[in-house]
Each structure stands twice: as structure tokens, then as C-alpha cells.
C-alpha positions as CSV (number, residue, x, y, z in Angstrom):
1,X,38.9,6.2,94.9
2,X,41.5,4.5,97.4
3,X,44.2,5.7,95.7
4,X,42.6,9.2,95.3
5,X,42.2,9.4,99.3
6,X,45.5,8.2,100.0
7,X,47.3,10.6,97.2
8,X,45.5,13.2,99.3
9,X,46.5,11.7,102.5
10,X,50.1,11.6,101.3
11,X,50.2,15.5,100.1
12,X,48.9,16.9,103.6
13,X,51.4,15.1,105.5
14,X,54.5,17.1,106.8
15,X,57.9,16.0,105.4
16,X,59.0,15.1,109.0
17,X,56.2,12.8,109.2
18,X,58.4,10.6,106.8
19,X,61.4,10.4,109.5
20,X,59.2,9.3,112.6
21,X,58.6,6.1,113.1
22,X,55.1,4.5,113.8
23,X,53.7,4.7,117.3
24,X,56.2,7.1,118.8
25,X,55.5,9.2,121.8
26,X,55.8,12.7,121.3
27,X,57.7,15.2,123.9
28,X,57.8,19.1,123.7
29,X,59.5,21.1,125.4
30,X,56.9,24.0,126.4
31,X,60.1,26.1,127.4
32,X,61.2,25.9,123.3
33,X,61.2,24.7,120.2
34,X,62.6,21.6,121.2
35,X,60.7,18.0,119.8
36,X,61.7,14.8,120.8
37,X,59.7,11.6,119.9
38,X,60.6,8.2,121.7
39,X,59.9,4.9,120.6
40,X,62.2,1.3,120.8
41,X,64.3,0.4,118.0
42,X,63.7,-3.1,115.6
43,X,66.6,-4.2,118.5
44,X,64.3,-3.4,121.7
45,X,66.3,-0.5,122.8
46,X,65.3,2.7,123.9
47,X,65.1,5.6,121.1
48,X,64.6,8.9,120.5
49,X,64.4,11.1,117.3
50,X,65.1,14.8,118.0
51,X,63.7,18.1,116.5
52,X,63.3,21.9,116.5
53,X,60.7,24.5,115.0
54,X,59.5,23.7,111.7
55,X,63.2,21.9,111.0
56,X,61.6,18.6,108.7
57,X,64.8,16.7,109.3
58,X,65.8,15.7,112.6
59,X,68.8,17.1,114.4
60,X,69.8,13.5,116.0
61,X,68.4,10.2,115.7
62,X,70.1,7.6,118.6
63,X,69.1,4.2,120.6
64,X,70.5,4.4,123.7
65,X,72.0,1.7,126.3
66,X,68.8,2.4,128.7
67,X,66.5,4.7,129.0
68,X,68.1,6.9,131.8
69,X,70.8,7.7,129.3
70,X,67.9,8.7,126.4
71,X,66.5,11.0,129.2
72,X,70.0,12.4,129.6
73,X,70.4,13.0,125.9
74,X,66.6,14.4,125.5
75,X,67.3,17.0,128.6
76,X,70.4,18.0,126.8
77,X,68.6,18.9,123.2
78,X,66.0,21.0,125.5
79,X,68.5,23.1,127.3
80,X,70.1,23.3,124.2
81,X,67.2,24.8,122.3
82,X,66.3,26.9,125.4
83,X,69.8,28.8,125.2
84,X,69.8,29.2,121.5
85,X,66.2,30.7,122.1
86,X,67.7,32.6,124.9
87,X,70.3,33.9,122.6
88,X,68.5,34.7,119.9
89,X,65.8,37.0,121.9
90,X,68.5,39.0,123.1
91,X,69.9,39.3,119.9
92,X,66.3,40.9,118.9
93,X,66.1,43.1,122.2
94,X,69.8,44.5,121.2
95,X,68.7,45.6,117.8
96,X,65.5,46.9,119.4
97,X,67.3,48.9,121.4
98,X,67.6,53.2,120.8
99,X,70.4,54.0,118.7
100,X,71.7,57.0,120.8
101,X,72.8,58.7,117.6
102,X,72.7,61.7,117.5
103,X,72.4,65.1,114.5
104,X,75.9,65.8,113.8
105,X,77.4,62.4,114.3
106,X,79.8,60.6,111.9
107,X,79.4,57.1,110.4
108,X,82.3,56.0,108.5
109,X,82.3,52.7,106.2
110,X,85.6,50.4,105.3
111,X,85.1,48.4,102.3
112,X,87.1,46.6,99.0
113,X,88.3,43.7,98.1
114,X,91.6,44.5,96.3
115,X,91.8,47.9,98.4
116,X,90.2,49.6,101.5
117,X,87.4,52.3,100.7
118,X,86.3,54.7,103.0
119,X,83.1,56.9,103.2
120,X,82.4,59.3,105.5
121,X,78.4,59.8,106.2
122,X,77.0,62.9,108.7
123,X,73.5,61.9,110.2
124,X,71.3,65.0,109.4
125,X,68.3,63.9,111.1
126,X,66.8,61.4,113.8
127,X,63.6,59.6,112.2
128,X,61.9,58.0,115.5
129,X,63.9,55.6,117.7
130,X,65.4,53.2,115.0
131,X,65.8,55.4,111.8
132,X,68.3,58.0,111.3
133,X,68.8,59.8,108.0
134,X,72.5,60.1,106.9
135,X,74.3,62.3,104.1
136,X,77.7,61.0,102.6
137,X,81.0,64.0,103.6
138,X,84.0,64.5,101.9
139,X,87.2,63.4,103.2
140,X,90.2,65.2,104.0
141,X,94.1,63.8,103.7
142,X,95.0,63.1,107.3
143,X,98.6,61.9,105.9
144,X,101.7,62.7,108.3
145,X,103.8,61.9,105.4
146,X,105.2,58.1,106.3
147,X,102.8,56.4,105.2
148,X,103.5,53.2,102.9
149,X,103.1,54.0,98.9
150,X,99.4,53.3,98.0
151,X,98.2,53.5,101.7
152,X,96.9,57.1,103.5
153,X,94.6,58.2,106.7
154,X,91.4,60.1,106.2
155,X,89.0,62.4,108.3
156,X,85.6,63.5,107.5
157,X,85.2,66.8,106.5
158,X,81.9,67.8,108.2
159,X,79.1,69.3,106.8
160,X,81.0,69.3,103.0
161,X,77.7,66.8,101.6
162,X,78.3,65.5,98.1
163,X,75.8,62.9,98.5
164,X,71.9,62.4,99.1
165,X,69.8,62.4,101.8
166,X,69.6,58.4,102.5
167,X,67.0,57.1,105.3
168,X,68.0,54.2,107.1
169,X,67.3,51.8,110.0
170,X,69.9,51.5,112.8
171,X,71.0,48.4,114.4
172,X,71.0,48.8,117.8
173,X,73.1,46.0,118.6
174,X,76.0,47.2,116.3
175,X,75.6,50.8,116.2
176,X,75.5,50.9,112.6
177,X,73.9,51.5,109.3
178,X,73.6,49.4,106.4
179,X,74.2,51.4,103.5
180,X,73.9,49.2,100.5
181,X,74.7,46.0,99.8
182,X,78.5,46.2,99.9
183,X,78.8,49.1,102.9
184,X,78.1,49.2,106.6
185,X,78.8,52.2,108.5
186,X,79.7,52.3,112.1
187,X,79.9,55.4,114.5
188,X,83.5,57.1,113.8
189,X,85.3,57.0,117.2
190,X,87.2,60.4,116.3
191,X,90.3,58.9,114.9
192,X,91.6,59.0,111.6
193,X,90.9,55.7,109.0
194,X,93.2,53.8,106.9
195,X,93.0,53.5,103.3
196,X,94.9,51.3,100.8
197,X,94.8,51.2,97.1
198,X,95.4,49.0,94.2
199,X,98.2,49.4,91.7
């Protein structure tokens, strides 16, 4: 029965119960996800194991020379945390944001490997404040002639659809659409788009 109990025991503890060490003093940092426990090391100095969110291993692990120097390190690893959260909130906000697209509007997506795609895509209608449906456009030769062999310019030939009605969600942050797993389309600025093929 012991050995049952502490089986159990063992299962419900959280893998970052493994790294800190017995009769340390926790510290969060209420402004974000910032963890530091403090204890002494086996050599009497100060310590300090550092964590954030549900991270199970820590992000540093020091002794320190006193412990005006841990609180100097433990004040860094909560500003630290505080700016990523800081950064990462407006990150969110920014793809919150409205679109500002618009019926009519041209998306254009640049993709290959080997060689530079481009497809043109129209939006046909505004779904709410984040979703826009889009329609792919033929392309028209915007070529003056001296271009390099295997390269060209292109221009979207509006309202010429040859593909389906697609419904997608705008980032607000970029401006653009994520067609598929290999394309992205941006809002075309007007000008016309490289291509390159592949001999």
C-alpha cells in the first residue's frame, strides 16, 4: 500500500516539481508569467531557479555572490517576461484589428522554390470585421520587352475569375490572407509583380 500511495504521489506531481529543490521559497511575478524559486545552494550561497508559464524546465538556474546580485538577476527575468507578455498582447490586438479591405481590392501572392509564382486574387465580399471572401484573377503580361530570359512582370486582370469563391480570415497585423499552406496573399500596392521560371 506504501508503494501504491507514493506511485500515485509520484504521477500527480508536475514535471517541474523534479527540478526544484526541497524547501524553496516561491516568487511570482503578479505582473507575468514569471516564477522564480529561491533557496541556498549545498555551498551556502544564495540561489534562484527561474521559470515561466507552464515551461517544466527552467529558463536559468544560478547561485549568486550575495543575495543583492540574485535580486538583480530575479528583477531582470520579471521585466523580461513582462515585455515578452507586452509584446505578445500587441501582437494579438494587431491581428484583432479591422482589415480595412475593401470589395474590389487585389491580393496578390509570391511563391516557389525553384521559381517565383504569382496569383492574383479579387476580394468579392466582406464577411464581418475579420473575414473577407476572395476569388483567384487572371494575369495579364506587363512585359516592356527587356526583361531577362525566364523572368516577366504581371498585373491582375480584374474581374476575369477562374477560381472559386474561398472564405478566409484576415490578419490584421499583416494585411493578408493565408491561402493554403504554401500561399499568403498581401494587398497589391498597384504595381506590377515579378515572376521567374525554371528551365
Amino acid at each position: 500500500m506504501p508503494t501504491s500511495r507514493r506511485t500515485l504521489n509520484d504521477a500527480l506531481r508536475s514535471p517541474r516539481d523534479f527540478y526544484i529543490p526541497k524547501g524553496s521559497v516561491k516568487i511570482a511575478d503578479k505582473a507575468s508569467d514569471g516564477i522564480v524559486y529561491i533557496f541556498t545552494s549545498h555551498k551556502g550561497r544564495p540561489a534562484a531557479m527561474a521559470f515561466h508559464g507552464k515551461a517544466a524546465k527552467p529558463d536559468w538556474h544560478h547561485s549568486f555572490a550575495s543575495t543583492d546580485a540574485r535580486e538583480r538577476k530575479i528583477r531582470e527575468h520579471f521585466e523580461g517576461r513582462r515585455r515578452w507578455s507586452e509584446w505578445k498582447q500587441e501582437r494579438r490586438d494587431e491581428r484583432k484589428k479591422p482589415h480595412g479591405f475593401e470589395t474590389g481590392h487585389i491580393l496578390y501572392a509570391s511563391w516557389g522554390y525553384d521559381q517565383t509564382n504569382i496569383n492574383f486574387y479579387q476580394v468579392t465580399a466582406i464577411i464581418g470585421a475579420h473575414m473577407v471572401e476572395v476569388r483567384e484573377v487572371r494575369q495579364i503580361s506587363a512585359d516592356k520587352g527587356d526583361e531577362p530570359w525566364m523572368t516577366g512582370k504581371v498585373v491582375p486582370h480584374l474581374d476575369a475569375f477562374i477560381g472559386q469563391p474561398l472564405r478566409r480570415r484576415v490578419n490584421g497585423r499583416s494585411k493578408s490572407v493565408r491561402i493554403d499552406n504554401v500561399r499568403t496573399a498581401f494587398l497589391w500596392d498597384g504595381r506590377p509583380i515579378n515572376w521567374t521560371g525554371y528551365a
